[in-house]
C-alpha positions as CSV (number, residue, x, y, z in Angstrom):
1,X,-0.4,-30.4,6.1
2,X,3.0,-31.3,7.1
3,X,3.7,-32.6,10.8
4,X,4.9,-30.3,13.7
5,X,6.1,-31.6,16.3
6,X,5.7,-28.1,18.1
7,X,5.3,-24.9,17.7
8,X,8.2,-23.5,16.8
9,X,8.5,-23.2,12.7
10,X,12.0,-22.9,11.4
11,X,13.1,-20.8,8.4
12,X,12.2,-22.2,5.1
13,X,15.1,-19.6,3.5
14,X,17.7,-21.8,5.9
15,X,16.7,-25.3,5.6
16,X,16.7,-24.6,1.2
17,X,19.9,-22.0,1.1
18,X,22.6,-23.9,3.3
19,X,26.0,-21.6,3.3
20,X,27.4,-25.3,2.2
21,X,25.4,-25.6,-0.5
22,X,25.4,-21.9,-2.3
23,X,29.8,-22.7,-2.1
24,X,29.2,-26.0,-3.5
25,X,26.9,-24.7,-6.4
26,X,29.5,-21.5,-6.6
27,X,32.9,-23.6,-7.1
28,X,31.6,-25.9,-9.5
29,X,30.2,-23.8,-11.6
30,X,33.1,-21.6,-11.9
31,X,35.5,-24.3,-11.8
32,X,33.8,-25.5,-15.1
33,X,33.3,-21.8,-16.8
34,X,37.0,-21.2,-16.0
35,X,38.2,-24.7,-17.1
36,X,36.3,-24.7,-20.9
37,X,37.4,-21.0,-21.3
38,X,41.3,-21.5,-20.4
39,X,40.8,-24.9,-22.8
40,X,39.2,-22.8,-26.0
41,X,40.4,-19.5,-25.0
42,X,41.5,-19.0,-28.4
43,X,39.0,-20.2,-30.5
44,X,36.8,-17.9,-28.6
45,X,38.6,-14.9,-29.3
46,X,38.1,-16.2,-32.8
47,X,34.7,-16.8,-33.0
48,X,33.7,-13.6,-31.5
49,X,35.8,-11.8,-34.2
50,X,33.5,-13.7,-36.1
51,X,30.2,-13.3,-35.1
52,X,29.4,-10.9,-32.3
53,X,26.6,-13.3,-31.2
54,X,29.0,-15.6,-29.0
55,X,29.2,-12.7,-26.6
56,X,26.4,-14.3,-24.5
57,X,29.3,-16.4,-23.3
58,X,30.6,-13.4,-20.8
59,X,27.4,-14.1,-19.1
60,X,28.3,-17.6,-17.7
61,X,31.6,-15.5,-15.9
62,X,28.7,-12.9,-14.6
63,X,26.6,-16.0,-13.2
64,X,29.4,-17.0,-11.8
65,X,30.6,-13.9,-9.5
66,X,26.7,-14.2,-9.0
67,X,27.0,-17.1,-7.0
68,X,30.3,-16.8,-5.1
69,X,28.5,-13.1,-3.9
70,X,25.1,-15.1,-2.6
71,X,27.0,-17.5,-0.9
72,X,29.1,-15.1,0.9
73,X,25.9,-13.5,1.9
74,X,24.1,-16.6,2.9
75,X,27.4,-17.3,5.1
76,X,27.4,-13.4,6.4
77,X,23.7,-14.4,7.5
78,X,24.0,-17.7,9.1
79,X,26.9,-16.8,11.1
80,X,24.9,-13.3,12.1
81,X,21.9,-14.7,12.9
82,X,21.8,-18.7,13.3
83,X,19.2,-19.9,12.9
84,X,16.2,-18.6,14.0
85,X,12.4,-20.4,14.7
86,X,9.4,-18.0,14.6
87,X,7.1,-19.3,18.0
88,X,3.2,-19.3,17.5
89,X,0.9,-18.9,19.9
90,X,-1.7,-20.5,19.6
91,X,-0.2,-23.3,17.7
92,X,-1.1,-24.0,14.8
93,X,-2.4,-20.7,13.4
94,X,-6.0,-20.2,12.3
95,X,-8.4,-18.9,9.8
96,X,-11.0,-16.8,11.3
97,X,-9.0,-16.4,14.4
98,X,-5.1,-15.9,15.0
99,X,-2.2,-16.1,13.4
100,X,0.3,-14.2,16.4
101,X,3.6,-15.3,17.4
102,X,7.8,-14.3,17.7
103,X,10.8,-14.2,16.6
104,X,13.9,-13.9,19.0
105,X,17.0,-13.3,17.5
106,X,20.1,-13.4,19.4
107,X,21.7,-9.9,18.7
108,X,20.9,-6.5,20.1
109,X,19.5,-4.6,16.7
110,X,20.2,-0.7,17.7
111,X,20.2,1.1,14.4
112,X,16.9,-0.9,12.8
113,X,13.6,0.4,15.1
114,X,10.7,-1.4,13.3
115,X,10.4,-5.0,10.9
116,X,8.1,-5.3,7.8
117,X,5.8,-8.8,8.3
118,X,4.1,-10.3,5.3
119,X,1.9,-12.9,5.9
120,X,0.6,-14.8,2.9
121,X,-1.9,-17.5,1.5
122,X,-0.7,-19.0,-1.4
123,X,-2.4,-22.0,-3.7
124,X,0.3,-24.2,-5.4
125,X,-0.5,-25.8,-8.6
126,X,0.9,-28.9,-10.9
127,X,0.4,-29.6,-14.1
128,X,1.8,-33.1,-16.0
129,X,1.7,-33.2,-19.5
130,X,2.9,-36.5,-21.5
131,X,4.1,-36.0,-24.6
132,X,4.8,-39.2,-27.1
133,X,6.2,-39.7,-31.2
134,X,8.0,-42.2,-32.5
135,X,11.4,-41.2,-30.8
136,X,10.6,-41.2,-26.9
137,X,8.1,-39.9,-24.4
138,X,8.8,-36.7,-22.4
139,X,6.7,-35.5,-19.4
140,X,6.4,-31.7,-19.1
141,X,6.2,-30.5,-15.0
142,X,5.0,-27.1,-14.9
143,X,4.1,-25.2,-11.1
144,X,2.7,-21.9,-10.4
145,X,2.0,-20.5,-7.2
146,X,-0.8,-18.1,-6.8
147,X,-0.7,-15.5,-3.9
148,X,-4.6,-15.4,-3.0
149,X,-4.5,-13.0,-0.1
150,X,-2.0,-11.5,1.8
151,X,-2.0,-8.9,4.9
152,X,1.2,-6.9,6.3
153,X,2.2,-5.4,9.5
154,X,5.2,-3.2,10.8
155,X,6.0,-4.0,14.3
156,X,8.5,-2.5,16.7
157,X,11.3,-4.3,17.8
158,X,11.8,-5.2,21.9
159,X,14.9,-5.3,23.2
160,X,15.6,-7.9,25.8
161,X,18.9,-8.1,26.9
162,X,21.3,-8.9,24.5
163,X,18.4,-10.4,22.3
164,X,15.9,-8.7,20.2
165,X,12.2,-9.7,19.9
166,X,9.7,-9.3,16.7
167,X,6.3,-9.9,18.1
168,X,3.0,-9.9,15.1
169,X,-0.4,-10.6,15.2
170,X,-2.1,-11.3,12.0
171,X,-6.0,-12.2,12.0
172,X,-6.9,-14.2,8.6
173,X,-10.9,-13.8,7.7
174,X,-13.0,-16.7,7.1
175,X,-13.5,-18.4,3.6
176,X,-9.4,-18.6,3.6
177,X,-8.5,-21.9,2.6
178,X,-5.8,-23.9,5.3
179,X,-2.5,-25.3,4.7
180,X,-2.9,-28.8,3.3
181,X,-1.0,-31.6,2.2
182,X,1.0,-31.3,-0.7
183,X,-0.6,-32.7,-3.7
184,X,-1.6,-31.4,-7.6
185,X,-3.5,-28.4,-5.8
186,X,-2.5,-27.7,-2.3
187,X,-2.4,-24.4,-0.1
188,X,0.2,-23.4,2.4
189,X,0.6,-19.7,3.9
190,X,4.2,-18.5,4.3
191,X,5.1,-15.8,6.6
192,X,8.0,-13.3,5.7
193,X,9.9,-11.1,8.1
194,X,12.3,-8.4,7.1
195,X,14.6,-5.9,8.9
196,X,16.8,-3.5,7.3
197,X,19.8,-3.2,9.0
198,X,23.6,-2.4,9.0
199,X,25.9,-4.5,6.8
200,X,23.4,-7.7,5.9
201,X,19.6,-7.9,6.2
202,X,17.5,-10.4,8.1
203,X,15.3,-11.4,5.5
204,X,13.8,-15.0,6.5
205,X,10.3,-17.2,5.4
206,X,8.7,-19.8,7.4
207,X,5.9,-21.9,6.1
208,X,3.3,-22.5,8.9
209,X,0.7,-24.5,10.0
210,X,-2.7,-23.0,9.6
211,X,-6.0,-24.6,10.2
212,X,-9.7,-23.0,10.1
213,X,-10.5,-22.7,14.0
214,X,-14.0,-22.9,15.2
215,X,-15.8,-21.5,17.9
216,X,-14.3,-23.3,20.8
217,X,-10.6,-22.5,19.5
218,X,-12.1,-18.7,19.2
219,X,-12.9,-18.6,22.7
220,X,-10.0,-20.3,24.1
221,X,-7.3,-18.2,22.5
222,X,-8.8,-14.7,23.3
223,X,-5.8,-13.9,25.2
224,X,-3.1,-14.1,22.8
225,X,-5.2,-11.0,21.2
226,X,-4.3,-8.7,23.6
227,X,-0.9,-10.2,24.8
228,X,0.4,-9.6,21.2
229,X,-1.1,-6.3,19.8
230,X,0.4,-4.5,22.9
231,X,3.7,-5.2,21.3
232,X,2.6,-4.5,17.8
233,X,2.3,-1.2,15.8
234,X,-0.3,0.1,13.5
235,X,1.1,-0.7,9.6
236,X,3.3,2.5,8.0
237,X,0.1,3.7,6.1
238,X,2.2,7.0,5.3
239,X,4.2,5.3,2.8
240,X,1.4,3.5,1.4
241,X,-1.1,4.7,-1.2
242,X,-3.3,6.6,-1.4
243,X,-3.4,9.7,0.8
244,X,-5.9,9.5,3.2
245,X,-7.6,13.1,4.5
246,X,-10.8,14.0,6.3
247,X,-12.8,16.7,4.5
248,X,-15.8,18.2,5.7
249,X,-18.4,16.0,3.5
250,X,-16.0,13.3,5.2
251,X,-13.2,11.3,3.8
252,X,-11.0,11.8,0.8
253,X,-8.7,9.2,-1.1
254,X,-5.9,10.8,-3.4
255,X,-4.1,9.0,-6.0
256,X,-1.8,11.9,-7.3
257,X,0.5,11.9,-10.9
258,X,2.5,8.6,-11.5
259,X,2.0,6.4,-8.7
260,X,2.6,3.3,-11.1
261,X,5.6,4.7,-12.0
262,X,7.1,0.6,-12.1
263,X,4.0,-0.6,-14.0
264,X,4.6,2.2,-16.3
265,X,7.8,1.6,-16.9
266,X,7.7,-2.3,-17.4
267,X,4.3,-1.1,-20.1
268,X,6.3,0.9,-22.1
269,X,9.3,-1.2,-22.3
270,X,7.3,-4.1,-23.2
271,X,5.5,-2.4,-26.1
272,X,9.1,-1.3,-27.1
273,X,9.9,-4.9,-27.3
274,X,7.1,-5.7,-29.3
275,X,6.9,-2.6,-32.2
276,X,10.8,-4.0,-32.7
277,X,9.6,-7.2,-32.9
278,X,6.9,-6.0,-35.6
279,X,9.5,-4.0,-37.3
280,X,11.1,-7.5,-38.1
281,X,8.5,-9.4,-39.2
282,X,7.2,-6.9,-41.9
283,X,10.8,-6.9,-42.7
284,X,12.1,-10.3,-43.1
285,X,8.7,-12.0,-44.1
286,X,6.9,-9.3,-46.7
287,X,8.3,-11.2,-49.4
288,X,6.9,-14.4,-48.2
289,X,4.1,-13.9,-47.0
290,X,3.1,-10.5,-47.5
291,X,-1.2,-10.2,-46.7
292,X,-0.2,-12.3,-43.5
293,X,3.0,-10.2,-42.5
294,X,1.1,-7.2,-43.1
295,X,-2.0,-8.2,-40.7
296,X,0.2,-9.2,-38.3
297,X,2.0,-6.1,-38.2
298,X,-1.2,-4.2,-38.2
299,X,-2.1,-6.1,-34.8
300,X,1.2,-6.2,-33.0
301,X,1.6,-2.4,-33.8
302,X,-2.1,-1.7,-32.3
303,X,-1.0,-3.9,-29.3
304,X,2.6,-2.0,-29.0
305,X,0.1,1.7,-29.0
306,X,-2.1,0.3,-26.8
307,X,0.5,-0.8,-24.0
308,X,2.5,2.5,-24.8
309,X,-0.1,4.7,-24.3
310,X,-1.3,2.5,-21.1
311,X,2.4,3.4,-19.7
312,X,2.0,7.0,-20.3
313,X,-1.9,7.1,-19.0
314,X,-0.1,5.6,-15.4
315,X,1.7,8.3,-14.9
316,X,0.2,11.3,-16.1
317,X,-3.0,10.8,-14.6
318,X,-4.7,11.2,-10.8
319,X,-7.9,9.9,-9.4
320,X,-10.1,11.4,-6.5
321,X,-12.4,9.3,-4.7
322,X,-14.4,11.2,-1.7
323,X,-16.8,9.5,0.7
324,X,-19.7,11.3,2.5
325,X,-23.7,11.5,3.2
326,X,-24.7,11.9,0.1
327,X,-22.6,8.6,-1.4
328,X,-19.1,8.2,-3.2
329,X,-17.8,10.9,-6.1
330,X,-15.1,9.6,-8.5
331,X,-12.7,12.2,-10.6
332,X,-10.2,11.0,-12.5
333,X,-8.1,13.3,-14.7
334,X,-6.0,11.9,-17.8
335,X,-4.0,14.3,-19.8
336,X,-6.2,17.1,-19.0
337,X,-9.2,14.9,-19.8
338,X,-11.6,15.1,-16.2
339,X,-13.8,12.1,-15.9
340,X,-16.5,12.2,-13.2
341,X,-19.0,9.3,-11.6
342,X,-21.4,9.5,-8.5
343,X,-22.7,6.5,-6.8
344,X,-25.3,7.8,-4.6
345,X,-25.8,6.4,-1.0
346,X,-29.5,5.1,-1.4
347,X,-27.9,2.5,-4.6
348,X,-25.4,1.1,-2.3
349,X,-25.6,-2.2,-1.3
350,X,-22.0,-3.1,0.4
351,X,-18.4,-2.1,-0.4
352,X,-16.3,-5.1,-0.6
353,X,-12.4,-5.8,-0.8
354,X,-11.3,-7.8,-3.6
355,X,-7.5,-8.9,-4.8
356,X,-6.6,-6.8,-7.3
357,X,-3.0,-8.1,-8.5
358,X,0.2,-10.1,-6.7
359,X,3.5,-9.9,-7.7
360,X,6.5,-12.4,-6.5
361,X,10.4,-11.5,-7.0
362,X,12.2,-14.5,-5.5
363,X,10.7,-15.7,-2.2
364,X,9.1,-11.4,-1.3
365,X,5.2,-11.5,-2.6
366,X,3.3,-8.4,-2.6
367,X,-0.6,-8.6,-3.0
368,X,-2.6,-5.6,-4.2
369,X,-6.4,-5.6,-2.9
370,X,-9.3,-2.9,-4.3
371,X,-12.5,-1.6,-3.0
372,X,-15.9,-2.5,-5.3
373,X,-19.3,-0.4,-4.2
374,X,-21.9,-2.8,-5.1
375,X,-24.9,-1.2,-6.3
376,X,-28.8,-2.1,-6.5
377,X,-28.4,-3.3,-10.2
378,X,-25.9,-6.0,-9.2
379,X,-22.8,-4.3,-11.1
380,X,-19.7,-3.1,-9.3
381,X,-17.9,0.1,-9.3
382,X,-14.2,0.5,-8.6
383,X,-13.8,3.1,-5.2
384,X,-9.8,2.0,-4.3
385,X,-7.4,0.6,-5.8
386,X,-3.5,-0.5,-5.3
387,X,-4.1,-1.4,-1.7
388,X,-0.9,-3.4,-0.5
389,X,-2.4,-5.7,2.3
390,X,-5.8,-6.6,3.1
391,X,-5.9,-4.5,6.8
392,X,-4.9,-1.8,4.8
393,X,-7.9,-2.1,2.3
394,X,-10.3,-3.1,5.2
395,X,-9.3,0.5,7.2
396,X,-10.6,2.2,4.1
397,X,-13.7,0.3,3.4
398,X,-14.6,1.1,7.0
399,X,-13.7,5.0,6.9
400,X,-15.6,4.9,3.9
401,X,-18.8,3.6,5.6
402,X,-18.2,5.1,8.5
403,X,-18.5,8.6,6.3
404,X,-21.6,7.8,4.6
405,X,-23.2,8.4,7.6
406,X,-25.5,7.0,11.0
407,X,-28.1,7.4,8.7
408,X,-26.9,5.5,6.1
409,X,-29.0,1.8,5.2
410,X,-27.4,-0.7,2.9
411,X,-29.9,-0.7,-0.4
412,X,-31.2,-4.3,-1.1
413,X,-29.9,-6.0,-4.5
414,X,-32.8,-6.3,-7.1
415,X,-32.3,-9.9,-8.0
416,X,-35.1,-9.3,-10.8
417,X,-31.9,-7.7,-12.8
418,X,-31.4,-9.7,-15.9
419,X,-27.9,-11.4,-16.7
420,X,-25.4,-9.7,-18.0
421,X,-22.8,-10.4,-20.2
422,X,-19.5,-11.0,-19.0
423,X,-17.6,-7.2,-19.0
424,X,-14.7,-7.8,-21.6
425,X,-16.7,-10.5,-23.6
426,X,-16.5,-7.8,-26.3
427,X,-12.7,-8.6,-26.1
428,X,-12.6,-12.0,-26.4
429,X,-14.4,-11.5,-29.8
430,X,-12.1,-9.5,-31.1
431,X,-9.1,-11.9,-30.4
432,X,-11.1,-14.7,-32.2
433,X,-11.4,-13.0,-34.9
434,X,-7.7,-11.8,-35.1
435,X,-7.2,-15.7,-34.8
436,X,-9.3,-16.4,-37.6
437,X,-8.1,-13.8,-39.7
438,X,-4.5,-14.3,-39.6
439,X,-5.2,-18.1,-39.8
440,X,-7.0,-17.6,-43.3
441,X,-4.5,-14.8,-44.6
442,X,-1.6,-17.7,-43.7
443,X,-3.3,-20.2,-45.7
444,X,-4.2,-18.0,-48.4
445,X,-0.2,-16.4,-48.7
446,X,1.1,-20.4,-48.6
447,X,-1.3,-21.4,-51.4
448,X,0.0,-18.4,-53.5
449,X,3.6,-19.4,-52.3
450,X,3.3,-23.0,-52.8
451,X,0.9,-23.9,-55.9
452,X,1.8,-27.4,-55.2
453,X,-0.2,-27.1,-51.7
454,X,-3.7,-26.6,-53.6
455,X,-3.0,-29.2,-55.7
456,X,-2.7,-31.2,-52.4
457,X,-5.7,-29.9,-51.1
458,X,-7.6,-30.3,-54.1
459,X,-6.7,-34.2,-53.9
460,X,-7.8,-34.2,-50.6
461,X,-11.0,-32.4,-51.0
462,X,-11.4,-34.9,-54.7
């Protein structure tokens, strides 16, 4: 974990994107884009008379307008807000305790009432991989960062004098991992705060110190519990899904029509790209190899149909889930298709939150969690899902127990249930033998193509 000298944790967004730096990257890229393109100017006109392929080249003018706009916005935020320090307390934050703090920024913000907090775990990975021939030897660094859990909050903004306060709370459960030192596998939680406002946005994160507090730590910051949730306000569950209504049996969760309307969208634009991609290969390589060509068709159009119709399924279908004393009803109706499942209170054992998904665009993550009833045989059944934020998952989970009832007693797991196989082992089989398949139709189509090949493989088999 990286040293603090106290507790005041400045903007990770500032200390990477320095207004210095974004001009800098801006002027010489477009000093070289405008330079080569004054230089071959005509040739360029030529070759795109040519071929119309050399058109990517307008994209290196785009890229640069790109970066003379983000530096004038980096400078429009600097000089707006300077630079700004989010203050925990307690200090650092902790795992099974608090994460609470603020951040004061020196303007009065008048048309902006409330600020969107994301407060994130996140488990950074390297890979090295050495590659050697006869030429050189090339390393290959690859990273991925993987949001494990995540929790948001939208707070009201204080006023205080000319300056404006952002107070959160946060309270991460046990069994999170804290920040370490950076290394092949390391975790570090990152804390993003937004505010829409007039002109430019204050959209800043700051990578904090967490640890994993015990008992005495517990006790000793109680305080800071009720000190910062007085100046805090429950998360916007209206925009959120699902919708959220008390029925007489006792609570109700609504998904209606097309609530993945981006999922759906990215699904069927995808299996666009890929039935044009199929439309290709049968085309270019029938000739060549026609048994393989054909199989692989056959796959990537099944693929392209399944994602398609996965698109479509997203946003013409709806899902009721109602909680009550006699246990948890699921409806879900696709294209006019109704499809029904009761769990009944005496075969539940818990209801537990789980991620779901996570999805990064530049330095804003979103994490999605669900809700699994886990019944007496040991299997799970899905009762929630899309929940941004893992308060937001936990408030349901709790009205849903709450609804079951007083009388309601957790079932205990039969541990005499035999193993079961993994649920989508079925698909892994079928991928295997794809692989084999188009693997042998390959080798089949070059031997036919290349009669020369078998003789090889004869000698080698001789």
């Amino acid at each position: 974990m990286n040293e603090y000298t106290s507790n005041k944790v400045f903007s990770e967004s500032e200390r990477l994107y320095l207004p210095w730096q974004s001009w800098l990257w801006a002027i010489i890229w477009n000093a070289v884009v405008w330079y080569a393109m004054t230089k071959v100017g005509d040739k360029l006109l030529q070759a795109l008379d040519q071929d119309p392929i050399f058109y990517f080249i307008v994209l290196f003018p785009v890229i640069g307008l790109w970066l003379v706009i983000a530096a004038i916005k980096t400078t429009r935020s600097a000089y707006k807000f300077g630079k700004s320090a989010v203050v925990l307390a307690p200090f650092p934050a902790q795992v099974g305790g608090q994460c609470a703090g603020y951040l004061d920024l020196p303007l009065a913000i008048k048309k902006s009432t409330q600020a969107t907090i994301n407060l994130t775990c996140v488990r950074q990975s390297y890979h090295h991989k050495s590659r050697s021939n006869s030429i050189h030897n090339t390393i290959d660094n690859n990273s991925r960062a993987e949001p494990l859990w995540q929790d948001r909050s939208t707070v009201a903004i204080q006023h205080i004098g000319q300056n404006s306060r952002i107070a959160f709370a946060f309270e991460p459960p046990e069994g999170l991992p804290a920040s370490d030192d950076k290394s092949k596998i390391h975790h570090f939680w990152k804390l993003h705060i937004k505010i829409p406002m007039t002109g430019i946005d204050y959209d800043r994160v700051f990578e904090i110190p967490v640890i994993v507090a015990d008992e005495t730590m517990q006790a000793s910051h109680q305080r800071y519990t009720h000190q910062t949730n007085a100046n805090s306000s429950v998360d916007a569950d209206s925009v959120l899904i699902p919708n959220i209504s008390k029925t007489p049996a006792g609570m109700q969760l609504t998904y209606g029509y097309g609530r993945s309307k981006l999922i759906s969208l990215m699904l069927i634009v995808f299996a666009t790209a890929i039935a044009l991609m199929d439309y290709f290969i049968l085309t270019d390589f029938i000739g060549f190899l026609p048994i393989t060509s054909t199989l692989l068709t056959f796959v990537m159009g099944f693929i392209a149909l399944a994602l398609f119709l996965m698109g479509i399924l997203f946003i013409a279908s709806n899902m009721t889930i109602e909680a009550g004393l006699d246990g948890i009803s699921k409806q879900q109706r696709i294209i006019g298709f109704t499809l029904k499942e009761m769990i009944n209170a005496s075969e539940i054992v818990e209801i537990i939150v789980e991620k779901e998904s996570s999805r990064t665009v530049g330095h804003e993550t979103h994490v999605w969690f669900k809700l699994q009833a886990i019944k007496q045989d040991g299997s799970k059944v899905e009762v929630g899902n899309t929940l941004l934020g893992h308060s937001h998952a936990e408030k349901i989970k709790q009205q849903m127990l709450t609804a079951l009832g007083l009388s309601w007693l957790p079932a205990s797991l039969n541990n005499q249930q035999p193993n079961k196989p993994p649920r989508y082992i079925w698909l892994k089989r079928v991928w295997q033998g794809i692989f084999i398949s188009i693997t042998a139709t390959l080798l089949y189509d070059l031997i036919q193509a290349f009669p020369q090949v078998m003789d090889f493989i004869n000698k080698i088999v001789a």
